[in-house]
LUMMAR-935707 format. One record per residue (C-alpha): residue in three letters; y, z, x. Coordinates in steps of 0.05 Angstrom, whole numbers, always signed. Layout:
BEGIN
<site><fiza>ala</fiza><py>Y</py><pz>Z</pz><px>X</px></site>
...
//
This chain:
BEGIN
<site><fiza>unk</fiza><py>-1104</py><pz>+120</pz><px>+2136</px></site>
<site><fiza>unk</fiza><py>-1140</py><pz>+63</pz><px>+2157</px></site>
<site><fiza>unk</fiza><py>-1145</py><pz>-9</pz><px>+2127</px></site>
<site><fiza>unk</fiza><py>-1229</py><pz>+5</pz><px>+2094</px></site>
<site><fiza>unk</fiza><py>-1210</py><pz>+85</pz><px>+2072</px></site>
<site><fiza>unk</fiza><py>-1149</py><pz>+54</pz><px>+2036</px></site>
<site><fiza>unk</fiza><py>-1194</py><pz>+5</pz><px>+2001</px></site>
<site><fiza>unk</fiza><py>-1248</py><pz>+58</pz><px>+1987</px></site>
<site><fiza>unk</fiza><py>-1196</py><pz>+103</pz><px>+1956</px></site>
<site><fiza>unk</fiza><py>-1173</py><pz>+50</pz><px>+1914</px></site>
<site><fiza>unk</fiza><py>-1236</py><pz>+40</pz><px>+1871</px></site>
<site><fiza>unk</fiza><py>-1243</py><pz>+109</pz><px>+1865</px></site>
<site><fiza>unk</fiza><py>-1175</py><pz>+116</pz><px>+1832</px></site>
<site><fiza>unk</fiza><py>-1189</py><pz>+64</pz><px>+1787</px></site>
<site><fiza>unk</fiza><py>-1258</py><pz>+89</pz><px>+1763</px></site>
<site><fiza>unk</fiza><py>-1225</py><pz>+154</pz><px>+1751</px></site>
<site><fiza>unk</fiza><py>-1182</py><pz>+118</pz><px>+1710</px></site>
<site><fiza>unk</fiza><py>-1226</py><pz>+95</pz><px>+1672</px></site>
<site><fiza>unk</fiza><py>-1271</py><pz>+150</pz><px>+1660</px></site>
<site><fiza>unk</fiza><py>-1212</py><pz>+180</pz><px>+1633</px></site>
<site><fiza>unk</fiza><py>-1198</py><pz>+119</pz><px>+1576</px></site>
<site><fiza>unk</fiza><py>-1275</py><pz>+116</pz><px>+1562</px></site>
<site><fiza>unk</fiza><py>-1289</py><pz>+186</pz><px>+1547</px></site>
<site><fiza>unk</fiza><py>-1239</py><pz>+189</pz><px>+1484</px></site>
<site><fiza>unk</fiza><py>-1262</py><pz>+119</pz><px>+1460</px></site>
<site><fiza>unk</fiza><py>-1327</py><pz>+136</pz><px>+1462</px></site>
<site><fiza>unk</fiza><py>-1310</py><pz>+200</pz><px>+1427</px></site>
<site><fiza>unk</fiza><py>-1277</py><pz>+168</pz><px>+1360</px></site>
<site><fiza>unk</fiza><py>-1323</py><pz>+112</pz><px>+1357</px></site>
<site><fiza>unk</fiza><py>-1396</py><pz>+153</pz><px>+1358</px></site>
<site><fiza>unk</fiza><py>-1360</py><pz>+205</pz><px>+1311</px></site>
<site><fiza>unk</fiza><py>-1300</py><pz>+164</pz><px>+1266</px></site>
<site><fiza>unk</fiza><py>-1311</py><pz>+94</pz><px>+1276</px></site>
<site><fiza>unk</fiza><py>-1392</py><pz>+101</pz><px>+1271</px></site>
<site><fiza>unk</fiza><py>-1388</py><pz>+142</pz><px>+1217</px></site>
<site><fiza>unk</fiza><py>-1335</py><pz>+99</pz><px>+1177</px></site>
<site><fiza>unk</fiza><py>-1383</py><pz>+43</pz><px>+1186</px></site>
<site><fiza>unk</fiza><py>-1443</py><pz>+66</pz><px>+1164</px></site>
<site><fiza>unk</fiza><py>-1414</py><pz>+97</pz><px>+1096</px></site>
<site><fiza>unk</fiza><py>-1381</py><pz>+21</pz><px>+1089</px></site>
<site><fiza>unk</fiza><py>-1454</py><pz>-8</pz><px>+1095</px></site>
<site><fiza>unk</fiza><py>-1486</py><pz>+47</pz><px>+1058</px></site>
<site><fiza>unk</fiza><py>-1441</py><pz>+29</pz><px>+994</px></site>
<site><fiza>unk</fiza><py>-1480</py><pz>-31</pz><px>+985</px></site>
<site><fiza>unk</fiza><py>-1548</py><pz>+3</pz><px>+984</px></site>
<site><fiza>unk</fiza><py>-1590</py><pz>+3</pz><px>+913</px></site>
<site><fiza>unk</fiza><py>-1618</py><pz>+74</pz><px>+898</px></site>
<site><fiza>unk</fiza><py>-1694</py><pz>+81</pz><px>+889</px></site>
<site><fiza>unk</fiza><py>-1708</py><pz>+138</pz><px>+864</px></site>
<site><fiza>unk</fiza><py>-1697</py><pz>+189</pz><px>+906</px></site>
<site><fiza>unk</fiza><py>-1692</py><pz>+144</pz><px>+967</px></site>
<site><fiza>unk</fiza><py>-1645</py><pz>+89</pz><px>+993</px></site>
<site><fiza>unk</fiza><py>-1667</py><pz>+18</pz><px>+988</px></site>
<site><fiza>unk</fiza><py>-1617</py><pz>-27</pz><px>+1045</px></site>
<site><fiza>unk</fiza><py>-1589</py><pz>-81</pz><px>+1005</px></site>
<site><fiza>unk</fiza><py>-1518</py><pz>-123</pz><px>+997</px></site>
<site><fiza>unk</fiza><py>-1504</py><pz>-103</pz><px>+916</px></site>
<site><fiza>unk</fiza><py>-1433</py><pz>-99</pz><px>+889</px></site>
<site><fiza>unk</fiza><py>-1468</py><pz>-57</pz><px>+832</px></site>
<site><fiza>unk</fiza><py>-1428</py><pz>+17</pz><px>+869</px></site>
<site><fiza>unk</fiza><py>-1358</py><pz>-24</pz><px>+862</px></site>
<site><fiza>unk</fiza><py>-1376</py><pz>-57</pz><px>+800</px></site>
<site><fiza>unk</fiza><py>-1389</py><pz>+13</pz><px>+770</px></site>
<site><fiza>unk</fiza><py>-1327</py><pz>+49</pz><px>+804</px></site>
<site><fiza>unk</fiza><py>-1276</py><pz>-15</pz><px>+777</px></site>
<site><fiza>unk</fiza><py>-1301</py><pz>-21</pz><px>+720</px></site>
<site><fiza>unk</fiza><py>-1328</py><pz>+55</pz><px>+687</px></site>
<site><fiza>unk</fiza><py>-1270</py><pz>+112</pz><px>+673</px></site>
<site><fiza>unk</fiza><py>-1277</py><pz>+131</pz><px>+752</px></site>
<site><fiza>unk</fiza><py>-1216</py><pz>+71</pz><px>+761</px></site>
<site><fiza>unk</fiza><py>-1175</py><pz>+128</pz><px>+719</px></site>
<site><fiza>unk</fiza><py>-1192</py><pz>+182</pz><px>+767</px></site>
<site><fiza>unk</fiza><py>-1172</py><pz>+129</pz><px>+818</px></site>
<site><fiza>unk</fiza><py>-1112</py><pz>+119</pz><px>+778</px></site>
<site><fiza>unk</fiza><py>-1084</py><pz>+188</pz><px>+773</px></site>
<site><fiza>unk</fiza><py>-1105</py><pz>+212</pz><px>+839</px></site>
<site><fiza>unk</fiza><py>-1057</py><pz>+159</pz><px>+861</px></site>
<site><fiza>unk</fiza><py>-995</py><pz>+174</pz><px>+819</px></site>
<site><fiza>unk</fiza><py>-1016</py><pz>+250</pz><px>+833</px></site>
<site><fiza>unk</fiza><py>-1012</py><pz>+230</pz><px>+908</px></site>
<site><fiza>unk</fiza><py>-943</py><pz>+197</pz><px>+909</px></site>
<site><fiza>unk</fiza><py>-907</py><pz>+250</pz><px>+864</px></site>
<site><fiza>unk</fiza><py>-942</py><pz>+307</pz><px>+909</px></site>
<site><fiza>unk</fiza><py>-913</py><pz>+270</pz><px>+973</px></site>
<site><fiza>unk</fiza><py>-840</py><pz>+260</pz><px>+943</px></site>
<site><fiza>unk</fiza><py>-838</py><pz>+327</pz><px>+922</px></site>
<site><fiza>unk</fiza><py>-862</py><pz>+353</pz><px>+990</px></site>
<site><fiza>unk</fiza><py>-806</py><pz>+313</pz><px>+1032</px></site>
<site><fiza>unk</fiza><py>-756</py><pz>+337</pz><px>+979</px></site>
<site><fiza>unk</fiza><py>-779</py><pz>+408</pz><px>+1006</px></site>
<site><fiza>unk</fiza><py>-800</py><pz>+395</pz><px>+1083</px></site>
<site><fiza>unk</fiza><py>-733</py><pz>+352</pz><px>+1103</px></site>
<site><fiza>unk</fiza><py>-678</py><pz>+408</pz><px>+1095</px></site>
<site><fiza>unk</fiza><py>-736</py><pz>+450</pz><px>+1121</px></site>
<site><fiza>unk</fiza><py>-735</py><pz>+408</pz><px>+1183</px></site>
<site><fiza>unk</fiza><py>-665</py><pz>+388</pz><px>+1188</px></site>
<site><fiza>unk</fiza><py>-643</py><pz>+460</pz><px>+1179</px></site>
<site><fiza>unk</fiza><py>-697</py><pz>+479</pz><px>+1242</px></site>
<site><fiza>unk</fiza><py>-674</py><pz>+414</pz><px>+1283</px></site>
<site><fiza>unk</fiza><py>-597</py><pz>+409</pz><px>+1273</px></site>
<site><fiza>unk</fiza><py>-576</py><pz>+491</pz><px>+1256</px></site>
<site><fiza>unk</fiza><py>-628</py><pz>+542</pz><px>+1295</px></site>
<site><fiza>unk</fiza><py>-641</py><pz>+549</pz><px>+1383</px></site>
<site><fiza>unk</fiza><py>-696</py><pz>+509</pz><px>+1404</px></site>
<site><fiza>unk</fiza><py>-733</py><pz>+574</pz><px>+1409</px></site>
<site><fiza>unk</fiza><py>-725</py><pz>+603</pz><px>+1347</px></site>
<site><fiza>unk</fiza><py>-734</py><pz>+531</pz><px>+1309</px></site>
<site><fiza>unk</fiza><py>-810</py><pz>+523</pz><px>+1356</px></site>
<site><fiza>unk</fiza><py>-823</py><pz>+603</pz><px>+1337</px></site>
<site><fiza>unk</fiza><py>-808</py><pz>+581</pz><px>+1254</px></site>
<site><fiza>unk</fiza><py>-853</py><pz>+532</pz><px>+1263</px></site>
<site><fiza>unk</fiza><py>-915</py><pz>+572</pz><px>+1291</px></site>
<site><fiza>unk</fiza><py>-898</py><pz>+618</pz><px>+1225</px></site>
<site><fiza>unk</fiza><py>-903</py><pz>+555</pz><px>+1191</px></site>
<site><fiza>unk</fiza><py>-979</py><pz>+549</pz><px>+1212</px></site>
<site><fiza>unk</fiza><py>-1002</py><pz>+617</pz><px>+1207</px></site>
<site><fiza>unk</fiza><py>-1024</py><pz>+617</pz><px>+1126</px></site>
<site><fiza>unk</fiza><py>-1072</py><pz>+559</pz><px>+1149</px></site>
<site><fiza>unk</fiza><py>-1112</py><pz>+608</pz><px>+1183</px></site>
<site><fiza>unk</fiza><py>-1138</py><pz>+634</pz><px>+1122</px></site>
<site><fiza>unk</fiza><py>-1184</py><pz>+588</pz><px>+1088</px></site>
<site><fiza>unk</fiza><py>-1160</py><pz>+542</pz><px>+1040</px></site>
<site><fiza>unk</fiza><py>-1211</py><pz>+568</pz><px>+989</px></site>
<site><fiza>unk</fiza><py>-1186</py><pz>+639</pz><px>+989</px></site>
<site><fiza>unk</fiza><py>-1112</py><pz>+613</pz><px>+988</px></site>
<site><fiza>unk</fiza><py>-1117</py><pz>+571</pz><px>+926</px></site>
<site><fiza>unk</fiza><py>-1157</py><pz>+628</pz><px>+887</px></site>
<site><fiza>unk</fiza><py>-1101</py><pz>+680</pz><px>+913</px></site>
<site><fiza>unk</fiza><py>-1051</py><pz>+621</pz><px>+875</px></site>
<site><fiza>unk</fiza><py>-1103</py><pz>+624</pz><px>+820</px></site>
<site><fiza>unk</fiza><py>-1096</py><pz>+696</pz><px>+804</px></site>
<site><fiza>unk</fiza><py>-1021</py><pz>+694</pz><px>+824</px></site>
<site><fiza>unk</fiza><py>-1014</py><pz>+642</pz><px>+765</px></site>
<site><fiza>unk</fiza><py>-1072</py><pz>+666</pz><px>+717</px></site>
<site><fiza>unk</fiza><py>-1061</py><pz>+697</pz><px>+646</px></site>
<site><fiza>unk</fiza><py>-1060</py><pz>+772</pz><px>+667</px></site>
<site><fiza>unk</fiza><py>-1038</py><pz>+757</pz><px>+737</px></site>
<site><fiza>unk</fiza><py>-977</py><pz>+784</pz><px>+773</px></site>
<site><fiza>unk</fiza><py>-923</py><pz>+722</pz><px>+746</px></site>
<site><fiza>unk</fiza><py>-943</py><pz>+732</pz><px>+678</px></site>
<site><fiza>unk</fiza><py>-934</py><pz>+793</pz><px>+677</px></site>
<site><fiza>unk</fiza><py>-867</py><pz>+789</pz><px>+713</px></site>
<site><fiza>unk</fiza><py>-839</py><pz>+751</pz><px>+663</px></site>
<site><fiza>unk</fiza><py>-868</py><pz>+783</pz><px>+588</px></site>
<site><fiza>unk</fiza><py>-831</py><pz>+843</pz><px>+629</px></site>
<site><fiza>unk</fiza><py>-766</py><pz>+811</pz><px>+641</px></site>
<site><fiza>unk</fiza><py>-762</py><pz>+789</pz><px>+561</px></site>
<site><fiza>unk</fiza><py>-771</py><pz>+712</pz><px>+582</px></site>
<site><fiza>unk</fiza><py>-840</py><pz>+709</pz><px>+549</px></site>
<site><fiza>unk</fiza><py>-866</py><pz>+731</pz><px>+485</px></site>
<site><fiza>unk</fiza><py>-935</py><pz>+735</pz><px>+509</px></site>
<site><fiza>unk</fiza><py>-971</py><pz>+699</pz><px>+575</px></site>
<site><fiza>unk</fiza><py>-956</py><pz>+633</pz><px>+592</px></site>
<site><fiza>unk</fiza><py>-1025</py><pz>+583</pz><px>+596</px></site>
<site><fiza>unk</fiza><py>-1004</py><pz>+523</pz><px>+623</px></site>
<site><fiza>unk</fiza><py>-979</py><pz>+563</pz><px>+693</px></site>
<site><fiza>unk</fiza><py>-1061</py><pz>+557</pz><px>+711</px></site>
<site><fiza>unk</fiza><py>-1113</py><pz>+501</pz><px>+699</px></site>
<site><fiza>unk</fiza><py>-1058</py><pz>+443</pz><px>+689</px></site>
<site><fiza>unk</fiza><py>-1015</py><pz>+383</pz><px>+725</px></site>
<site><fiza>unk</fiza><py>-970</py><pz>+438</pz><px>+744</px></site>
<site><fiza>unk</fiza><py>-1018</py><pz>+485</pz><px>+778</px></site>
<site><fiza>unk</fiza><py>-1053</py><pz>+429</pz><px>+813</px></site>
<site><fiza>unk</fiza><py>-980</py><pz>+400</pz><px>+847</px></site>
<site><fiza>unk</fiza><py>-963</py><pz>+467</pz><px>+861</px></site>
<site><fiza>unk</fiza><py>-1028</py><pz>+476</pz><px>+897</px></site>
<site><fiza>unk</fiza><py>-1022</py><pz>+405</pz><px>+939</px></site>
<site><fiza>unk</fiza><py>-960</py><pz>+416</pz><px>+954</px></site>
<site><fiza>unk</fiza><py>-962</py><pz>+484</pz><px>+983</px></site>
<site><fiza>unk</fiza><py>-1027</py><pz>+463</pz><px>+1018</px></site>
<site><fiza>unk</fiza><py>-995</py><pz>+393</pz><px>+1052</px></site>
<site><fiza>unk</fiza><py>-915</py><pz>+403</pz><px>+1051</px></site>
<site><fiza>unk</fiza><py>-925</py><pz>+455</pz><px>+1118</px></site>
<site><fiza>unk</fiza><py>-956</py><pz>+388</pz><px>+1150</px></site>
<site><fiza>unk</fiza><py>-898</py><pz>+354</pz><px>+1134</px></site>
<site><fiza>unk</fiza><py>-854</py><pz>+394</pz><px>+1167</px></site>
<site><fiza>unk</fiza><py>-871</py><pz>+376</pz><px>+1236</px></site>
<site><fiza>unk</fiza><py>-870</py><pz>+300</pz><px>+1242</px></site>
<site><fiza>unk</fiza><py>-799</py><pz>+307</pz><px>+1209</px></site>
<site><fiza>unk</fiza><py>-782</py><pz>+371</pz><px>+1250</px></site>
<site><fiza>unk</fiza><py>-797</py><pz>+313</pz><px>+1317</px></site>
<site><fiza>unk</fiza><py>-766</py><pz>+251</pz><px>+1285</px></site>
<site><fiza>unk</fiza><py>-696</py><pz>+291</pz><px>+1273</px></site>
<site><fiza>unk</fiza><py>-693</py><pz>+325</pz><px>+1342</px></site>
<site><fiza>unk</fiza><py>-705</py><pz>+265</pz><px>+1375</px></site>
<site><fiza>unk</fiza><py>-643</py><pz>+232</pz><px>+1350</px></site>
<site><fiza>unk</fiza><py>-585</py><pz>+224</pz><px>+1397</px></site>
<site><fiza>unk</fiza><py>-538</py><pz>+282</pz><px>+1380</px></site>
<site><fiza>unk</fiza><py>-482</py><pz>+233</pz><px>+1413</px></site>
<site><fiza>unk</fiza><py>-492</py><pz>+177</pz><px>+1362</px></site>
<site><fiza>unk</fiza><py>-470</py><pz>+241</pz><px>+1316</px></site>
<site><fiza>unk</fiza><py>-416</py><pz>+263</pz><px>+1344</px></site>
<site><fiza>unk</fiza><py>-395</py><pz>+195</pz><px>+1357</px></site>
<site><fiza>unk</fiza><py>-392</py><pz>+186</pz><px>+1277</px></site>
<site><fiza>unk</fiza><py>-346</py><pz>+252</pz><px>+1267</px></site>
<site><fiza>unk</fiza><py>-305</py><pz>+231</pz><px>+1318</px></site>
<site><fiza>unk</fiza><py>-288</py><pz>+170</pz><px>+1276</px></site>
<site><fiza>unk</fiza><py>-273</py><pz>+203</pz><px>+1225</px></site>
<site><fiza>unk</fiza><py>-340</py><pz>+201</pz><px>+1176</px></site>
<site><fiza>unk</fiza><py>-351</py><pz>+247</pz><px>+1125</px></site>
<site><fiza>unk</fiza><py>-415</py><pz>+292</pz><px>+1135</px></site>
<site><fiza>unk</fiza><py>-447</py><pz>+269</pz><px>+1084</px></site>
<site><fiza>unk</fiza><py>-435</py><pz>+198</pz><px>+1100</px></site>
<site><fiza>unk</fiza><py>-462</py><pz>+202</pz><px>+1178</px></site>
<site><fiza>unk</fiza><py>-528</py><pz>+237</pz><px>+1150</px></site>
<site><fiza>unk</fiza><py>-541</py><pz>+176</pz><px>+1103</px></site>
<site><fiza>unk</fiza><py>-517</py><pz>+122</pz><px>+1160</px></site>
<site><fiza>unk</fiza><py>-547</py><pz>+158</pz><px>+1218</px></site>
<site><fiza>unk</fiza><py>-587</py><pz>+210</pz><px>+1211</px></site>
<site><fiza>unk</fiza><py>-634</py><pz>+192</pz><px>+1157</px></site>
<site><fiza>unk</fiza><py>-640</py><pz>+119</pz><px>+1178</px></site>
<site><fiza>unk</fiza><py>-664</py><pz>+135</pz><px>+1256</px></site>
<site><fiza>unk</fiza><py>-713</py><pz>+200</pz><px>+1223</px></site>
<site><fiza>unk</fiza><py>-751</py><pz>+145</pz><px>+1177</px></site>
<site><fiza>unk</fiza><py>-811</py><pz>+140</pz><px>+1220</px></site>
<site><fiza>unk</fiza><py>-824</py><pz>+213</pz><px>+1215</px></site>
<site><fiza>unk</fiza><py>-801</py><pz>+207</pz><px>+1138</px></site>
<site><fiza>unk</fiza><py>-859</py><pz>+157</pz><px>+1128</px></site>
<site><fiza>unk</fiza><py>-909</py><pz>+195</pz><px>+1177</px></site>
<site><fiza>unk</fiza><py>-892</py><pz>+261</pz><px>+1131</px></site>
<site><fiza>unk</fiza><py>-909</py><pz>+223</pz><px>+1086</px></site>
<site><fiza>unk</fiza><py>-978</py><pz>+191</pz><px>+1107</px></site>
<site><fiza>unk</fiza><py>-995</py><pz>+268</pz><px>+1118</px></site>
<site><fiza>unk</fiza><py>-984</py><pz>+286</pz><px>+1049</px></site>
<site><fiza>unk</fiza><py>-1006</py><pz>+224</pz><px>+1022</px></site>
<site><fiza>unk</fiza><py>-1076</py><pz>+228</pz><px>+1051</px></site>
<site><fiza>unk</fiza><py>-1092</py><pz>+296</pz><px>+1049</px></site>
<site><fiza>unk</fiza><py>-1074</py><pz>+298</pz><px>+976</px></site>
<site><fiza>unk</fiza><py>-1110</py><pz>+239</pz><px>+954</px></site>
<site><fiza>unk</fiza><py>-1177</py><pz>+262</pz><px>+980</px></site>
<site><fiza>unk</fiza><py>-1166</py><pz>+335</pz><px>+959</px></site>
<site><fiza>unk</fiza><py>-1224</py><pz>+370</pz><px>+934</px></site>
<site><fiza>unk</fiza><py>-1215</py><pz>+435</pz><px>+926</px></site>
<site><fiza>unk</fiza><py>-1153</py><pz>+442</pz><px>+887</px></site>
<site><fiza>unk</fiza><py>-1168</py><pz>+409</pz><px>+828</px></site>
<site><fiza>unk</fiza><py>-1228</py><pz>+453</pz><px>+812</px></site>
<site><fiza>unk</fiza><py>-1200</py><pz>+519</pz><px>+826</px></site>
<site><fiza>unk</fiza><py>-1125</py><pz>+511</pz><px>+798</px></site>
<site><fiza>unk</fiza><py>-1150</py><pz>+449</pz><px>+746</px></site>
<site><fiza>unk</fiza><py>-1215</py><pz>+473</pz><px>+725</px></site>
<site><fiza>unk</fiza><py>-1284</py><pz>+440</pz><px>+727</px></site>
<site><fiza>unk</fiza><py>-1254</py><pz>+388</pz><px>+686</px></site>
<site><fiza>unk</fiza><py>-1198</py><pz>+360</pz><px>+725</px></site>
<site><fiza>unk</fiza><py>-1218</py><pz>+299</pz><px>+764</px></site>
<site><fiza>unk</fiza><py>-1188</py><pz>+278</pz><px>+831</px></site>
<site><fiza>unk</fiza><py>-1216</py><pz>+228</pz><px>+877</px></site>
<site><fiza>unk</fiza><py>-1239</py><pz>+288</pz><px>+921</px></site>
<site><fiza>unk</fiza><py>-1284</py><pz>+317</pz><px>+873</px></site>
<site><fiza>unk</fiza><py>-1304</py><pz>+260</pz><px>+844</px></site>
<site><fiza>unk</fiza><py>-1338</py><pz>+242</pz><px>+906</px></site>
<site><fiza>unk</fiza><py>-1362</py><pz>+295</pz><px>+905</px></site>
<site><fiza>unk</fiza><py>-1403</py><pz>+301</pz><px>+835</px></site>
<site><fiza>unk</fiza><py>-1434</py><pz>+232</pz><px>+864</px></site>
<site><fiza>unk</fiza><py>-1463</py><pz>+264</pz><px>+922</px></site>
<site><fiza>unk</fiza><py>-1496</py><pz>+327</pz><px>+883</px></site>
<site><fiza>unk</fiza><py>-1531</py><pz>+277</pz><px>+836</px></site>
<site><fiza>unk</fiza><py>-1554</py><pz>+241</pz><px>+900</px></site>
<site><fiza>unk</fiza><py>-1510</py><pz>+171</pz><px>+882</px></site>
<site><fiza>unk</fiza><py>-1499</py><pz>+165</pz><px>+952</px></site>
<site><fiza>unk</fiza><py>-1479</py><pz>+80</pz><px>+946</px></site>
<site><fiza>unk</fiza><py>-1426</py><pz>+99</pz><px>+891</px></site>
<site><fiza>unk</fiza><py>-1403</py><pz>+155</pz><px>+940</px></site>
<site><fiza>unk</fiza><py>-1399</py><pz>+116</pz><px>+1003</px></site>
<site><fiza>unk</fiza><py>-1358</py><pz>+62</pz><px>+953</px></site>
<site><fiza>unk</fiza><py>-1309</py><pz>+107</pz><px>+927</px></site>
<site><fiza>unk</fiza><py>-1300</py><pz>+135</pz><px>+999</px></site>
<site><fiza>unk</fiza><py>-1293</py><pz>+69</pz><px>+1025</px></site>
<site><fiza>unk</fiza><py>-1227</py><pz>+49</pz><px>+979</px></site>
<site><fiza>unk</fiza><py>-1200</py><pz>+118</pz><px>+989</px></site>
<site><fiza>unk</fiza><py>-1208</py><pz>+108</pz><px>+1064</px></site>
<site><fiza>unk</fiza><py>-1181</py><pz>+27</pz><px>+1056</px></site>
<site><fiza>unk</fiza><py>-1121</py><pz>+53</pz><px>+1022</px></site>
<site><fiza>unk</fiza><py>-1099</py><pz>+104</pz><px>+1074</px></site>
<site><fiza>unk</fiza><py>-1114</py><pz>+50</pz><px>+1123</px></site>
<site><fiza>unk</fiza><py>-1058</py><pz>+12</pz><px>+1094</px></site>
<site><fiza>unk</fiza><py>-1020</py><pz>+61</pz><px>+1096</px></site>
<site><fiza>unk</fiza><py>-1032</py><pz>+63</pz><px>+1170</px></site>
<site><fiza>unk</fiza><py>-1016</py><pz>-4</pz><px>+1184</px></site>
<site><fiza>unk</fiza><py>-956</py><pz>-2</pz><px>+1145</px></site>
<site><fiza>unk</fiza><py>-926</py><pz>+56</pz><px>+1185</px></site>
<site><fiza>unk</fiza><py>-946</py><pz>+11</pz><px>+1251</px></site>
<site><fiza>unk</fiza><py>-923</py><pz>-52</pz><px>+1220</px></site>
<site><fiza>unk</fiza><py>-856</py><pz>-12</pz><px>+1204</px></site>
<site><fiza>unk</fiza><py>-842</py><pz>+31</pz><px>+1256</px></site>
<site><fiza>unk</fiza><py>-843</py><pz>+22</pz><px>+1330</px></site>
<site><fiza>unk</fiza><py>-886</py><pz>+82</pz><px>+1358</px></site>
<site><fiza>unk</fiza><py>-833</py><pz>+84</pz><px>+1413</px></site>
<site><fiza>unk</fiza><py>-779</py><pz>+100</pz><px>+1364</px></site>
<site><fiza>unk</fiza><py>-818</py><pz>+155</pz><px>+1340</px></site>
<site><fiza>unk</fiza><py>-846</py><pz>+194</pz><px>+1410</px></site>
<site><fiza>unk</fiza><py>-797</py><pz>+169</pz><px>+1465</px></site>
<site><fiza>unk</fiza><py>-736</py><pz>+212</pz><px>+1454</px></site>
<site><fiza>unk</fiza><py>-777</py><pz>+266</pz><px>+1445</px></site>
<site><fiza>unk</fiza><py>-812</py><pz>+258</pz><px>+1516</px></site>
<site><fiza>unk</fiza><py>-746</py><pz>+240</pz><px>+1541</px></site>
<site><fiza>unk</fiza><py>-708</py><pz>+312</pz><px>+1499</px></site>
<site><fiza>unk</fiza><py>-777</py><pz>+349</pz><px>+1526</px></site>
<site><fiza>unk</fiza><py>-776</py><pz>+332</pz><px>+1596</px></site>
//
């Protein structure tokens, strides 16, 4: 190849390259990063009747601090946090069990089976929960038959304990698989290494394993965290039209066109899983998280 085709080739390569880059940066900015923006400016919009009037007015924040949506903000935050310990509680034997005891194959083929329920909509799944945990539904019943129960138990449906169950089935499969890649990442020699010396089980899973799986302990837990805390659906089919989440609270703004309180509540919901974000990448080293897994994979 001569000396001029070797430079042509060159710039070619390197515009390539760069289509490549540009095309997914273009992608989340006109459809995340746009619309992020414009909900941030919008929150400072006055209504006018029935129309938007542009403005820079704290009145959307003032009313969200300061009226009984802070409680909503409140308990859709403590709601979150017990939601996402409960979840790890049931998604790290879950992936421990699939990364440390089970073939490759069958752990990956779990996994898939993991996924499948999401197929169905999330609607129909929490109103198949809904009947599963109703009054006259298939639980109550199980247990007025087994003598537990006098007669049907209420607070199985339209309570704290109906909406957990609901978030956490929903978000805990989620969980799963940034703690299913954390744990198979980890260096089974550093492991072995530790029986060899003579440590307890017990003691090389708190001294090894757990410490090198915390950045997919903390990305589990972004998952549940953020999907819970901007959950919609579950709190007004297994809590009732009454029970207020930051979801649907959003929500009742938007069908009574309050589209500045909206885009403010939506814009500390969003600034609080941002920090959450940051956190994780203030933490954790990326690396430590996705490098032994390209290096196990390939």
């Amino acid at each position: 190849m001569s000396g001029s085709q070797r430079r042509t080739v060159l710039p070619l390569a390197r515009l390539s390259r760069y289509a490549l880059l540009t095309a997914p940066i273009l992608f989340v900015v006109t459809f995340l990063l746009a619309p992020l923006g414009l909900t941030f400016v919008l929150s400072f919009w006055e209504r006018a009747g029935f129309k938007l009037r542009p403005a820079f007015s704290l009145a959307s924040y003032e009313t969200f601090f300061t009226g009984v949506r802070l409680g909503v903000l409140e308990k859709s935050l403590v709601l979150a946090i017990v939601v996402t310990l409960l979840g790890l509680l049931l998604a790290y034997p879950i992936a421990y069990f699939l990364s440390t005891r089970v073939k490759r194959e069958v752990g990956q083929v779990l996994l898939f089976l993991f996924a499948v329920p999401f197929v169905i909509n999330p609607i129909i799944r929490n109103f198949s929960l809904a009947y599963l945990l109703g009054r006259t539904g298939p639980i109550n019943q199980a247990l007025i038959g087994l003598g537990v129960v006098d007669q049907a138990v209420d607070w199985l449906l339209f309570s704290n304990f109906a909406v957990i169950l609901g978030l956490v089935m929903s978000y805990m499969p989620f969980m799963i698989y940034p703690l299913w890649l954390s744990l198979v990442g980890i260096d089974r020699r550093l492991v072995e290494a530790s029986w060899l010396l003579g440590a307890r089980p017990d003691a090389t899973f708190w001294r090894i394993t757990l410490p090198l799986s915390l950045p997919g302990v903390f990305a589990a837990s972004i998952f549940g965290f953020v999907g819970t805390f901007g959950e919609s659906a579950v709190p007004i089919i297994l809590g009732g039209l009454g029970y207020q989440l930051m979801g649907n609270t959003i929500t009742s703004s938007l069908d009574v066109l309050n589209y500045p309180l909206a885009c403010a509540m939506s814009s500390v919901v969003t600034a609080a899983m941002l920090l959450f974000l940051v956190l994780w990448y203030r933490i954790f080293d990326i690396r430590s998280f996705l490098g032994k897994i390209m290096q196990w994979r390939y």
